[in-house]
LUMDO-274818 format. One line per field, with one value per atom (N, C-alpha, C, O): residue number from 1; residue in one letter; chain; atom name; y, z, x. Coordinates in nm, 2 decimals, m for minus. Example, Ala and Ser with C-alpha at 12.3 -4.5 7.8 and 13.67 -1.06 7.14 Angstrom:
residues 2
i	[1, 1, 1, 1, 2, 2, 2, 2] .
aa	[A, A, A, A, S, S, S, S] .
ch	[A, A, A, A, A, A, A, A] .
at	[N, CA, C, O, N, CA, C, O] .
Y	[m0.57, m0.45, m0.33, m0.33, m0.22, m0.11, 0.00, 0.11] .
Z	[0.78, 0.78, 0.78, 0.85, 0.71, 0.71, 0.79, 0.80] .
X	[1.32, 1.23, 1.32, 1.42, 1.28, 1.37, 1.29, 1.34] .
END
This chain:
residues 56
i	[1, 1, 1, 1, 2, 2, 2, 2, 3, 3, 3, 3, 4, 4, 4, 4, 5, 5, 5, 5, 6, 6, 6, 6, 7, 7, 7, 7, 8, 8, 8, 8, 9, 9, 9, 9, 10, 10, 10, 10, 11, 11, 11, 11, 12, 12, 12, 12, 13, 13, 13, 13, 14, 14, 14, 14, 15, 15, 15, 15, 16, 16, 16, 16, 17, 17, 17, 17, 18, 18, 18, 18, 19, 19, 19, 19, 20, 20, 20, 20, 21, 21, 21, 21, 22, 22, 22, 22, 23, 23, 23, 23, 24, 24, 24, 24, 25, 25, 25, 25, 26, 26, 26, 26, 27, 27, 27, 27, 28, 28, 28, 28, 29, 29, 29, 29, 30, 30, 30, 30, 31, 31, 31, 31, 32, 32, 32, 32, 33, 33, 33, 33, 34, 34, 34, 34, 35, 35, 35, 35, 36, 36, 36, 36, 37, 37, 37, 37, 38, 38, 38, 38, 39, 39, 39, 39, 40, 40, 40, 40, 41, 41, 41, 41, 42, 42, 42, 42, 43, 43, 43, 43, 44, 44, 44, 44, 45, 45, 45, 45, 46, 46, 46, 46, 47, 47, 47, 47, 48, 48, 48, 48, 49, 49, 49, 49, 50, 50, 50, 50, 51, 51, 51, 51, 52, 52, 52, 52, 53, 53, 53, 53, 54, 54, 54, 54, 55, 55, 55, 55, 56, 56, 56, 56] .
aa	[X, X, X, X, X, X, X, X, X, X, X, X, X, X, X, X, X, X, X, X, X, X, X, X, X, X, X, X, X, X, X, X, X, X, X, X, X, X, X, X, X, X, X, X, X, X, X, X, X, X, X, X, X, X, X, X, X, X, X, X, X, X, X, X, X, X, X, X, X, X, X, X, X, X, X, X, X, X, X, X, X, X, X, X, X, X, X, X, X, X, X, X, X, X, X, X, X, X, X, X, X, X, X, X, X, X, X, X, X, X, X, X, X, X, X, X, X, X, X, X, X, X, X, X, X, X, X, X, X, X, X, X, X, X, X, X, X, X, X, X, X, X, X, X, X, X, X, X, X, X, X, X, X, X, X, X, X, X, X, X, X, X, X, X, X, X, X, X, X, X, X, X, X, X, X, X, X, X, X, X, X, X, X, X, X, X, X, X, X, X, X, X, X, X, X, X, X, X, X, X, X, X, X, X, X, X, X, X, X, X, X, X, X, X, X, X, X, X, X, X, X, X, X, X] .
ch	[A, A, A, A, A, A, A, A, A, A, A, A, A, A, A, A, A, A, A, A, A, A, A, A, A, A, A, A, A, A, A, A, A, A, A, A, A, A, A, A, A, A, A, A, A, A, A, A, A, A, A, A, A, A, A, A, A, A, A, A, A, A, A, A, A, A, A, A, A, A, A, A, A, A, A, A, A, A, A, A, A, A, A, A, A, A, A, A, A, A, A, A, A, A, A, A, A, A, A, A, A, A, A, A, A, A, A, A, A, A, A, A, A, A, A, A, A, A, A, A, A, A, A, A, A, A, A, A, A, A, A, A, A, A, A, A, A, A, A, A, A, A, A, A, A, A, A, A, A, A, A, A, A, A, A, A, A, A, A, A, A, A, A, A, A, A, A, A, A, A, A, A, A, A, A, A, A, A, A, A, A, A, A, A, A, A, A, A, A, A, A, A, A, A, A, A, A, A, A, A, A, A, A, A, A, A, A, A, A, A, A, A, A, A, A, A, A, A, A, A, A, A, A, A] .
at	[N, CA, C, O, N, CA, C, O, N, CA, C, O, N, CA, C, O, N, CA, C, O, N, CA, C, O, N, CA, C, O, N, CA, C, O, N, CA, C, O, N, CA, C, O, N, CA, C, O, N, CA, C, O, N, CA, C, O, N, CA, C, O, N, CA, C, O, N, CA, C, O, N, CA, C, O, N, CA, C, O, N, CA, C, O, N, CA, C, O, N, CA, C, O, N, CA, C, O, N, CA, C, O, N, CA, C, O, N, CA, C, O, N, CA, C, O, N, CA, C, O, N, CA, C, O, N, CA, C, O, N, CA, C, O, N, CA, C, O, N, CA, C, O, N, CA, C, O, N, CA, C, O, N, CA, C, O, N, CA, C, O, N, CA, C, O, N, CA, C, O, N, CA, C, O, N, CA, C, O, N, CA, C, O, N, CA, C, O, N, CA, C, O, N, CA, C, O, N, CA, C, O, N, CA, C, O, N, CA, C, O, N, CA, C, O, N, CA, C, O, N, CA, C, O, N, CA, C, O, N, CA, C, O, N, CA, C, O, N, CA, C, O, N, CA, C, O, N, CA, C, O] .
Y	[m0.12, 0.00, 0.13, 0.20, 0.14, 0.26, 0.28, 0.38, 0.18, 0.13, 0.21, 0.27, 0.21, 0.28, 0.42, 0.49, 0.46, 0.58, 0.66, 0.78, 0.62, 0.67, 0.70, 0.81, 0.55, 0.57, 0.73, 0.83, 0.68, 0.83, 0.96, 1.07, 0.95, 1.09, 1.11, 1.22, 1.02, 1.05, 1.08, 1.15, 1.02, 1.04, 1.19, 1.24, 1.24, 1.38, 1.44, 1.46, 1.46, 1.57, 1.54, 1.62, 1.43, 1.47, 1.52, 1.58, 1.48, 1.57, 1.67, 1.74, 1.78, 1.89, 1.96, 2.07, 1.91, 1.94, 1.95, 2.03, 1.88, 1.88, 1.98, 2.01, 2.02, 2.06, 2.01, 2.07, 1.91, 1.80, 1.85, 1.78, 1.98, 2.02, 1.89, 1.83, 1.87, 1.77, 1.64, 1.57, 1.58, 1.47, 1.47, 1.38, 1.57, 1.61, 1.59, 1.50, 1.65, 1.72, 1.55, 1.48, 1.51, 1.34, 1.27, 1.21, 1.26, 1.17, 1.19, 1.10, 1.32, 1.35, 1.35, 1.39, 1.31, 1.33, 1.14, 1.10, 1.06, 0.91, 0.91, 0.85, 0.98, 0.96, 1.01, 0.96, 1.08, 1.13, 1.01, 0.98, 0.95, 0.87, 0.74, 0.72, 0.66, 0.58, 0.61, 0.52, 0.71, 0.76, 0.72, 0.64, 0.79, 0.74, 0.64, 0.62, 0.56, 0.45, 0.31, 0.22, 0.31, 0.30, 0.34, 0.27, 0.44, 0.51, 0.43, 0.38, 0.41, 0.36, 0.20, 0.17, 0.14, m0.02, m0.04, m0.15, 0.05, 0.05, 0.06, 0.02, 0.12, 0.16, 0.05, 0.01, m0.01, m0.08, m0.24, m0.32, m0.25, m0.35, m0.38, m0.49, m0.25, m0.23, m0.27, m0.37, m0.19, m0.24, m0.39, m0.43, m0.45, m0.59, m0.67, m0.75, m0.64, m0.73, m0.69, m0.79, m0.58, m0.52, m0.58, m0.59, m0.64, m0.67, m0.81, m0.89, m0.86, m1.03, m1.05, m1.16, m0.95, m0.99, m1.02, m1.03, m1.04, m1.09, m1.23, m1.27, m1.31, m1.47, m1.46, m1.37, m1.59, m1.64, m1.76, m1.80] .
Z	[0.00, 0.00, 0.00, m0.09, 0.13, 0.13, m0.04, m0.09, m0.08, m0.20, m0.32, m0.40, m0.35, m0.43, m0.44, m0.54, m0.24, m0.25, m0.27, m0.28, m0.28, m0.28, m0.46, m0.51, m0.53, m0.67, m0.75, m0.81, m0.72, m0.73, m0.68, m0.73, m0.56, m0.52, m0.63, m0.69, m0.68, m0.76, m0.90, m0.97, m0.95, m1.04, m1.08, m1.19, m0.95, m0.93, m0.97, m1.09, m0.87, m0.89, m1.02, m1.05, m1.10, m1.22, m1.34, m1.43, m1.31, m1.38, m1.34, m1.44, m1.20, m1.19, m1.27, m1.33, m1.27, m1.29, m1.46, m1.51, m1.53, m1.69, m1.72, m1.84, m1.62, m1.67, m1.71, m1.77, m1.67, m1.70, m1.58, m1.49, m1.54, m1.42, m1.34, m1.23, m1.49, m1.40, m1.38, m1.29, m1.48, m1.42, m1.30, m1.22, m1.27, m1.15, m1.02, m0.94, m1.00, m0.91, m0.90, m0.80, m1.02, m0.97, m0.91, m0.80, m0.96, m0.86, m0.72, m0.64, m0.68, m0.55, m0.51, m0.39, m0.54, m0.49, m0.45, m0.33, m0.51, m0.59, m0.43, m0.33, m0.42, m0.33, m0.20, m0.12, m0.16, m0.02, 0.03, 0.15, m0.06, m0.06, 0.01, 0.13, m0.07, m0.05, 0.07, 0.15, 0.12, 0.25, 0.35, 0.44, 0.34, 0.45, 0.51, 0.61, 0.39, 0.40, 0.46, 0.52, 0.43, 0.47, 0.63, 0.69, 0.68, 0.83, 0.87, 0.98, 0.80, 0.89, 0.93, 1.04, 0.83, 0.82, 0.89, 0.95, 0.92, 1.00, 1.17, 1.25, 1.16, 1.34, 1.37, 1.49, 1.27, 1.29, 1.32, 1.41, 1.23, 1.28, 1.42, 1.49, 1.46, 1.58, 1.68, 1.75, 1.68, 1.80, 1.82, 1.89, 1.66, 1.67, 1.74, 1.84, 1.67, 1.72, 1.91, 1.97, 1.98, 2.08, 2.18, 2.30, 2.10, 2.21, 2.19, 2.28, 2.09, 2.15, 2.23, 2.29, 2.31, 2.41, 2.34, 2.22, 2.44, 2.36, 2.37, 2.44, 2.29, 2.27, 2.39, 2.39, 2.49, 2.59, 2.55, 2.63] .
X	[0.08, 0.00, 0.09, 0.08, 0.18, 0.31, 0.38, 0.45, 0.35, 0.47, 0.39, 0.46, 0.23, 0.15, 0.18, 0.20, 0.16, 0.15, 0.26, 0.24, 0.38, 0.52, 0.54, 0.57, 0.48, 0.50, 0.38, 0.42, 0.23, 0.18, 0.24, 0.22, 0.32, 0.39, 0.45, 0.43, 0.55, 0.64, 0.62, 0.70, 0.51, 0.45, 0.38, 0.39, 0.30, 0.26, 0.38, 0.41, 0.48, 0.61, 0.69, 0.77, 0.67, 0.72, 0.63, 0.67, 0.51, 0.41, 0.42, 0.46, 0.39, 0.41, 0.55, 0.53, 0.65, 0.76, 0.75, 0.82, 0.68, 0.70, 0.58, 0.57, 0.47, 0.36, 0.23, 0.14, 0.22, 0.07, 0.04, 0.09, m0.04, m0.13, m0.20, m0.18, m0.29, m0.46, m0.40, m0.45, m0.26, m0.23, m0.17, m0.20, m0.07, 0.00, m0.10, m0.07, m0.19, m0.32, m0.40, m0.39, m0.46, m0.53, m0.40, m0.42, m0.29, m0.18, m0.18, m0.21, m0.13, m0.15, m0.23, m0.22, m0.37, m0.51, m0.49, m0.53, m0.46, m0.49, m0.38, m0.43, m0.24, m0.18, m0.20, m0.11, m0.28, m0.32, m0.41, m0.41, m0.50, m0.60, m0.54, m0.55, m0.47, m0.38, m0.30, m0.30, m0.22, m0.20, m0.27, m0.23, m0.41, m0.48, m0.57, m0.63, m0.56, m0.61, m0.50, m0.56, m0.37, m0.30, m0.22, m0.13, m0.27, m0.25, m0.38, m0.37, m0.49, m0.61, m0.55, m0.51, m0.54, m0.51, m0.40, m0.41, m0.27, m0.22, m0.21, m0.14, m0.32, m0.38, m0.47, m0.48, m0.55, m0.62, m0.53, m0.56, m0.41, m0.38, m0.30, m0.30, m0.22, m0.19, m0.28, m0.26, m0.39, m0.50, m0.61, m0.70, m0.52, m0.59, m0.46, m0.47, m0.33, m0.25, m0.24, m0.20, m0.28, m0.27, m0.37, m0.36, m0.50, m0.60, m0.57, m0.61, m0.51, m0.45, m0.40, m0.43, m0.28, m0.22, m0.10, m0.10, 0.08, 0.18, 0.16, 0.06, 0.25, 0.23, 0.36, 0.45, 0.32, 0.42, 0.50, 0.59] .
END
């Protein structure tokens, strides 16, 4: 998921950089998305592996 949003980053800033505005602007949008959906899945799995308990 990290791995998507890194490539749309990168993809945004080289469109920004050559001038493709609306491609630049949906990348970063495609990549915020993927960000936080990623920050969710990740908190989520924290507080699943957290209410298991450690393994003894």
């Amino acid at each position: 998921m990290l791995h998507w949003t890194i490539t749309f980053l990168i993809l945004a800033l080289v469109a920004g950089l050559l001038g493709f505005t609306g491609l630049a602007g949906a990348s970063y949008q495609i990549a915020q998305i993927l960000f936080v959906v990623f920050l969710v899945l990740l908190v989520v799995s924290f507080l699943k592996g957290g209410l298991k308990g450690s393994p003894r």
